[in-house]
C-alpha positions in Angstrom: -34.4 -12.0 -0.3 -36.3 -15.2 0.7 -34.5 -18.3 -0.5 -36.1 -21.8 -0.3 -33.4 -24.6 -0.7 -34.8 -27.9 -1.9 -32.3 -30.9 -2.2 -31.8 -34.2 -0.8 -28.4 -33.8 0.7 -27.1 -31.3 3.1 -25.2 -30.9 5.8 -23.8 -32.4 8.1 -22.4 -34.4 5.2 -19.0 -33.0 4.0 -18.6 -35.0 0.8 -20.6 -34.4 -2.4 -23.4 -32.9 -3.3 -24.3 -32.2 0.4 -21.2 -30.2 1.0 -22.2 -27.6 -1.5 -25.4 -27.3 -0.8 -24.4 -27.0 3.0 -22.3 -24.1 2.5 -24.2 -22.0 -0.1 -27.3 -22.1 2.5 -25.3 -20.0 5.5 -23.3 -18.5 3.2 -26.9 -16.6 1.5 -28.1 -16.5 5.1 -24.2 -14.9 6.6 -25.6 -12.2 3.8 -28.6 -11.0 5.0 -31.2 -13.4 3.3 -33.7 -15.3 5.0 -32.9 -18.8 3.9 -35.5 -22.0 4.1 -34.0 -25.2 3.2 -36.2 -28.3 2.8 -33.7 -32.0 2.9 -33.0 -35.3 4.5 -31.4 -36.3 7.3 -27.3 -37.1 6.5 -26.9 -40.5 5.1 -24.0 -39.8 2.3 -21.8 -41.8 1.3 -22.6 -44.4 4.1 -26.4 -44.8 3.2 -27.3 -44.8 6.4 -28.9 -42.4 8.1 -26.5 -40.4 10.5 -26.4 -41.6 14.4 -27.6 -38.3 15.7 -30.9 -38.4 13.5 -32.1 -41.8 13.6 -35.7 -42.3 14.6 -36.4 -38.4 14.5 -38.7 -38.4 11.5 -39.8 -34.6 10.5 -37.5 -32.4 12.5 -36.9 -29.0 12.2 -33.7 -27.4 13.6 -31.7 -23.8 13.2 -28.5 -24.4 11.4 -25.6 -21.4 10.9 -28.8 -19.1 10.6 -30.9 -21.3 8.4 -34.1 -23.2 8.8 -33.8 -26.6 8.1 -36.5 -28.9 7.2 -35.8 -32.9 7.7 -38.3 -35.6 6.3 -37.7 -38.8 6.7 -36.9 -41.6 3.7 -36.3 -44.9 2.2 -33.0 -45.8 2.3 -32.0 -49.3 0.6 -29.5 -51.8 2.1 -28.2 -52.4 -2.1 -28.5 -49.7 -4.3 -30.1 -50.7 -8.4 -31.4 -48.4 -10.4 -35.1 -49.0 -9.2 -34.7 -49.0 -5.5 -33.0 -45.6 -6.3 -35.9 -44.6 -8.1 -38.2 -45.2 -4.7 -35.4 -43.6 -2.8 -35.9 -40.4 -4.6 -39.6 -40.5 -4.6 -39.9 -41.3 -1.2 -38.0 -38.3 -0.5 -40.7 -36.3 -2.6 -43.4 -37.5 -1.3 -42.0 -37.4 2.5 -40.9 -33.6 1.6 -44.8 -32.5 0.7 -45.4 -32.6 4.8 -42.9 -28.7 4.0 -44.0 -27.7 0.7 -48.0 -27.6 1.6 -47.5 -24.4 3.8 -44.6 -23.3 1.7 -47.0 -22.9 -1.2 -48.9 -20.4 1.3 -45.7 -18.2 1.7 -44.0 -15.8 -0.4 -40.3 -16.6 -2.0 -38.4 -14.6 -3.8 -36.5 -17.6 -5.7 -36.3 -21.1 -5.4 -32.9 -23.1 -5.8 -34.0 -26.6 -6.5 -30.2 -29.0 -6.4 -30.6 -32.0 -8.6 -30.3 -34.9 -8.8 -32.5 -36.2 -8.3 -34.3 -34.4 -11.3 -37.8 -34.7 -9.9 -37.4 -32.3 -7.7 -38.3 -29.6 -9.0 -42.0 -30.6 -9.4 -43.1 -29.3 -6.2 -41.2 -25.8 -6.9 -43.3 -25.7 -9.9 -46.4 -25.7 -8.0 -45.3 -22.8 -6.0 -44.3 -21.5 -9.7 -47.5 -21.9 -10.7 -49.7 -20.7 -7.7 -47.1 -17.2 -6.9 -45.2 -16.4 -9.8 -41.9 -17.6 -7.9 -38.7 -17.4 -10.0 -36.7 -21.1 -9.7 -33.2 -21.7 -10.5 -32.9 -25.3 -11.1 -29.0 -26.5 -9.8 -27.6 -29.7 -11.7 -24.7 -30.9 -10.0 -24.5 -34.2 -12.1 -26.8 -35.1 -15.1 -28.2 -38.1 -13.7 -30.8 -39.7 -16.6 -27.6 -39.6 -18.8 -25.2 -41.3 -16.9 -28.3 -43.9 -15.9 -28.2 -44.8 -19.6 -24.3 -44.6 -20.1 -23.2 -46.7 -17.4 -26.2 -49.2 -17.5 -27.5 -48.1 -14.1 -31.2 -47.9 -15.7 -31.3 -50.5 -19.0 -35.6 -50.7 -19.6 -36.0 -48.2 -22.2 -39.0 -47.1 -22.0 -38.5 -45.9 -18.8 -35.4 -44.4 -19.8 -37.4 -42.8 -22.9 -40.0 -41.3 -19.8 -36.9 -40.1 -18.3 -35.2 -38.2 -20.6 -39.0 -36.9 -21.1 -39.3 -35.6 -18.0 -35.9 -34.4 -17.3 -36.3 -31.9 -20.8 -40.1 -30.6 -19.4 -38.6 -29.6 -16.0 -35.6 -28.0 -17.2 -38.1 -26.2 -19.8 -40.2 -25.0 -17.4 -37.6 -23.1 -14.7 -36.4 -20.1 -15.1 -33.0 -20.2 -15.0 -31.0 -23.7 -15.0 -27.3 -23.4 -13.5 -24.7 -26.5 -13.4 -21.0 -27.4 -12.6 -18.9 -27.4 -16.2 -19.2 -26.4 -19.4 -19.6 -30.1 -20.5 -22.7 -29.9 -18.6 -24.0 -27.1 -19.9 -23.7 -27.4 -23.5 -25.4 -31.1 -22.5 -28.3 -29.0 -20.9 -28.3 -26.7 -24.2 -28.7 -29.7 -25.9 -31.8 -30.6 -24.5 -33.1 -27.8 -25.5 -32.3 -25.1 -23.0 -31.7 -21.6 -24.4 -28.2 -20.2 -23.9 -29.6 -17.4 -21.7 -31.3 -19.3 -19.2 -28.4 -21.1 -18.3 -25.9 -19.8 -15.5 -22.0 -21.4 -15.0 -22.5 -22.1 -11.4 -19.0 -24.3 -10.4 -18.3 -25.6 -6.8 -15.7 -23.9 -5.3 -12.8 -24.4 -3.2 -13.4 -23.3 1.0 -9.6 -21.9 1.4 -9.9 -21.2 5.7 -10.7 -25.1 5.6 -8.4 -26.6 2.4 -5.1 -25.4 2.2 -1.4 -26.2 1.9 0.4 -28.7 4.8 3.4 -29.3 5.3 4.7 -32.9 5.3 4.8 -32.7 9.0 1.3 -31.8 9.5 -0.1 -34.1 7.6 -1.5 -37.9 8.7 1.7 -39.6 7.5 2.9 -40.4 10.7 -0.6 -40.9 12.3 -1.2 -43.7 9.1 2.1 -45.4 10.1 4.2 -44.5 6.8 7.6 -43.0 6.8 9.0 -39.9 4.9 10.7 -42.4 2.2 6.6 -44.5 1.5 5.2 -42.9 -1.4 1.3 -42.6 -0.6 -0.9 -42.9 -3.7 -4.3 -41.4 -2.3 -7.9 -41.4 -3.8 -10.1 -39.7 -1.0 -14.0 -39.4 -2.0 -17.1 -41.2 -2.9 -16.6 -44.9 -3.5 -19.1 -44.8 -6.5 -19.5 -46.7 -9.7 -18.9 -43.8 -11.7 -15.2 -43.7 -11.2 -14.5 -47.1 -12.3 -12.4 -47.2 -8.7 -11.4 -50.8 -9.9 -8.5 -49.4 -11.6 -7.2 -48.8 -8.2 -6.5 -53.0 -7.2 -5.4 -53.4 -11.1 -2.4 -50.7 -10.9 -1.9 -51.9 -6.9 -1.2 -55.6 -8.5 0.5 -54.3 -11.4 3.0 -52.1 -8.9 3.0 -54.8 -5.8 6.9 -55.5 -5.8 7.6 -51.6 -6.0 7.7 -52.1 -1.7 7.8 -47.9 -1.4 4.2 -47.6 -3.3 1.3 -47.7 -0.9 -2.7 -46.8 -2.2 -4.6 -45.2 0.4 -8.1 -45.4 -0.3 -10.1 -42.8 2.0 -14.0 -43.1 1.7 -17.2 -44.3 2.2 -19.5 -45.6 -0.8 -21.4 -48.6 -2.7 -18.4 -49.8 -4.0 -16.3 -49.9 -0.9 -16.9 -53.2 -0.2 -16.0 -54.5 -3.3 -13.2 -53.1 -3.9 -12.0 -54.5 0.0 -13.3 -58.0 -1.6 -11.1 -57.4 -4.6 -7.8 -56.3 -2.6 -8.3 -59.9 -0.3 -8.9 -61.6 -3.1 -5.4 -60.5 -5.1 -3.8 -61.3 -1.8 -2.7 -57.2 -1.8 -0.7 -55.4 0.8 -0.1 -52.3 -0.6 -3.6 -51.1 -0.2 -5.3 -49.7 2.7 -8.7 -48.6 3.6 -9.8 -45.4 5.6 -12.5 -44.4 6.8 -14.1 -40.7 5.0 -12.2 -38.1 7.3 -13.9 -35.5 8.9 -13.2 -31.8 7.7 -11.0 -30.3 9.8 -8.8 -33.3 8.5 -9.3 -33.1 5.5 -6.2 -30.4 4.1 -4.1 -32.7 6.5 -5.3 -36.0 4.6 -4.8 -34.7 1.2 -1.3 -33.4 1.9 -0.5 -37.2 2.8 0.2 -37.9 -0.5 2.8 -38.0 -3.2 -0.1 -38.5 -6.2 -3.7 -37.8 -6.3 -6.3 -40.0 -8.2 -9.1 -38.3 -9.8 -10.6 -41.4 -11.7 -14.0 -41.2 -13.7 -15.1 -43.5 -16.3 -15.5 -43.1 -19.7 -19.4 -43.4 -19.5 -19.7 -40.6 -17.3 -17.3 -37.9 -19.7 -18.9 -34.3 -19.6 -22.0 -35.9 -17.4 -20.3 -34.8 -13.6 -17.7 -33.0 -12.8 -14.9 -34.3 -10.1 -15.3 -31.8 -7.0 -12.2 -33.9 -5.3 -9.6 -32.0 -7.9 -10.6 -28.6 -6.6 -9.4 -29.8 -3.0 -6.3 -31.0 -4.5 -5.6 -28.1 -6.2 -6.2 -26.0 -3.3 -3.7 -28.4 -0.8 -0.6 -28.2 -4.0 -1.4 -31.9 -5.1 -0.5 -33.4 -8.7 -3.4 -35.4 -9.3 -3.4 -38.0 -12.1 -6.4 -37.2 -13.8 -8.3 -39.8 -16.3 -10.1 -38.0 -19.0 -10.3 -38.2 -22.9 -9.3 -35.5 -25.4 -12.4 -33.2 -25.9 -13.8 -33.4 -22.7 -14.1 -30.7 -20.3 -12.2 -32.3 -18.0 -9.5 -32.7 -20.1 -9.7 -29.0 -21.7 -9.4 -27.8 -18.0 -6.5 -29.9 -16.6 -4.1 -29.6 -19.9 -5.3 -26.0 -20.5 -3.8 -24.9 -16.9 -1.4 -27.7 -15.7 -3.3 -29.0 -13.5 -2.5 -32.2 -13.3 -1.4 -35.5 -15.2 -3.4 -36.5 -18.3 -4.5 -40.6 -18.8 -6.4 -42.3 -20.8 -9.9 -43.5 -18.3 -10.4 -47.4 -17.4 -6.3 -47.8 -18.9 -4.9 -49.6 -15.6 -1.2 -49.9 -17.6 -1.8 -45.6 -18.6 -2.3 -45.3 -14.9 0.5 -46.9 -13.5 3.0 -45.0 -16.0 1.6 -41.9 -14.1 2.3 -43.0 -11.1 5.9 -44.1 -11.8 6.2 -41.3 -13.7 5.5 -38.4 -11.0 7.2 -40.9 -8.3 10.8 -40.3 -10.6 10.4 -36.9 -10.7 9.5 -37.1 -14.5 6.3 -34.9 -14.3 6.1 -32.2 -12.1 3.5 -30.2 -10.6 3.1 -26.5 -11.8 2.2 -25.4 -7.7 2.1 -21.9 -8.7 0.0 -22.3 -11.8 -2.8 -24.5 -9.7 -2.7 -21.7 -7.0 -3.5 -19.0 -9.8 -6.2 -21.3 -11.1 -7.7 -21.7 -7.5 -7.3 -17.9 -6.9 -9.1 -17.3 -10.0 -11.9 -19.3 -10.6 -12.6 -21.3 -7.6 -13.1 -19.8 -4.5 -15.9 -19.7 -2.4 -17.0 -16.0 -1.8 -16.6 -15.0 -5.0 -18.6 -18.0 -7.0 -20.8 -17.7 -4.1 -21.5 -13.7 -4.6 -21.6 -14.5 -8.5 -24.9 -17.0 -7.6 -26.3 -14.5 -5.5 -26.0 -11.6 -7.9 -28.0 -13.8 -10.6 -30.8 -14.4 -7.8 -31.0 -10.9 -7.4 -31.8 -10.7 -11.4 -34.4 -12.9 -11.1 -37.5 -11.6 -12.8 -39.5 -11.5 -9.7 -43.5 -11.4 -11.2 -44.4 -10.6 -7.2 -43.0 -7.2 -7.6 
């Protein structure tokens, strides 16, 4: 097949939505396919754009077998809800200078990755003009947790939104995304049940995989065997409600074995450092976002996993970070609420321990509880979960096989 990739991250970037994206590409292309993939230059979680691709504007370049389009975009200093807005749309508009003389090629399918959610206006064009079969990817439900969480507030605009977002989805073929909270949220909208495809990210096992103690960065952090390394490694964004974090550090301060290790790169980074100075704290440290072939050797650092997400955002992302842990034998503390599918998925198979979101005295009984020994991890059952349902070649092979199924109108 010929496979056009539009999103705005890729890789180089190894966390997020960019890592995904960045691995299905070669993956499709390590199969045969001739993969196009139109994108931005790296700038996540820093915001900045990567060192290596400053100043380069439209670029070009061969990447693992795929060709990779780079436009340039804006990129603000302090992220609100309508600088993200021109963000997104200077990334459209930037991206045409690609799409022009894609729309005089033949595709077989498109895979439009959202958010953002405008992007699939340009596949529809090519839609429109050749008959070409898109599959529109939502890795996080973006309008909705814009209105949760207060990121957007004018209604109207918010009312356009939601508008737009339900047309788009209408209008592609197929419409894939990460959890089942997300898809019965997409069926909600108004999707039918059979254009919508259980597409989860997956876990990369020759990358992420068990460590001992030894080989992990313990040592090269400057703890000892008897510290007991509390770890949240990912985006620094608002939708985790990271501020739990310096509330359970103050709450735990004379415990002198407890250490928070907070790995990342985000918006919120440098408030929570702001926060930590300002509660006098020295139990926290900051790291920077650790490259990938560090990564199984970071997560086995710790004794206890955070996998934080706020309230607001239940059932409208899904935490990518847990399937890392999984795969490295972690116990993550997880905070979710009873009926969400976060929750259904962590009590269902032991994944982890359950608290209640945003509950800085729920999180630190967690903590003390898997420090004692009370709550134990069930390694074997997380392994047989990971087997089972997360790894890469089979999800990846899965996505592939409903490409195939497309109802290609060009043949």
């Amino acid at each position: 097949m010929k496979i056009l990739v539009y999103g705005i991250n890729y890789t180089p970037e190894i966390t997020g939505i960019g890592k995904y994206t960045g691995e299905m590409a070669p993956f499709f292309a390590a199969a045969g396919h001739q993969v196009t993939v139109i994108t931005a230059p790296p700038y996540y979680p820093n915001w900045e754009v990567a060192e290596a691709y400053r100043g380069k504007g439209w670029l070009t370049e061969e990447l693992d077998g795929v060709t990779v389009h780079r436009v340039p975009l804006y990129l603000p200093t302090k992220l609100s809800g309508l600088k993200r807005i021109l963000h997104e749309a200077s990334f459209l508009l930037s991206s045409m200078r690609y799409w022009v003389p894609a729309y005089f090629r033949s595709y077989d399918a498109i895979v439009c990755v959202s958010p953002p959610i405008h992007l699939v206006l340009p596949a529809l064009i090519h839609k429109w003009l050749r008959g070409t079969p898109i599959v529109n990817h939502v890795q996080d439900l973006q309008v909705d947790v814009a209105r949760n969480m207060k990121i957007i507030t004018n209604q109207p605009l918010l009312r356009f939104l939601e508008w737009l977002e339900k047309r788009l989805l209408l209008n592609v073929n197929k419409v894939s995304s990460i959890s089942g909270g997300m898809i019965r949220k997409i069926q909600e909208k108004g999707v039918p049940t059979d254009n919508v495809i259980f597409f989860p990210n997956w876990v990369d096992s020759t990358n992420v995989f068990p460590h001992s103690r030894e080989e992990s960065l313990r040592a090269e952090w400057g703890f000892t065997d008897a510290d007991k390394i509390i770890l949240y490694s990912g985006n620094l964004g608002g939708k985790q409600g990271l501020g739990s974090i310096i509330e359970v550090a103050e709450l735990l301060q004379d415990r002198e074995e407890i250490h928070f290790v907070i790995v990342g790169e985000g918006e919120m980074k440098a408030q929570l450092m702001a926060a930590t100075t300002a509660a006098g704290l020295d139990n926290v440290q900051f790291k920077p976002l650790q490259p990938l072939n560090k990564l199984a050797a970071c997560l086995a650092s710790a004794d206890v996993h955070l996998v934080l997400q706020r309230k607001a955002a239940a059932n409208l992302v899904m935490p990518s970070k847990l399937t890392n842990i999984l795969a490295v034998d972690g116990h993550a503390i997880v905070t979710a609420e009873p009926g969400t599918t976060l929750y259904d998925v962590v009590a269902e198979n032991q994944l982890g321990t359950l608290v209640e979101p945003e509950t800085p005295q729920a999180l630190r009984e967690g903590i003390e509880a898997i420090i004692g020994g009370e709550k134990k991890q069930d390694t074997l059952g997380a392994r047989h979960f990971v087997r089972n349902h997360l790894l890469k070649d089979k999800i990846l092979n899965t996505f592939l096989g409903e490409l195939s199924r497309l109802d290609f109108k060009l043949k």
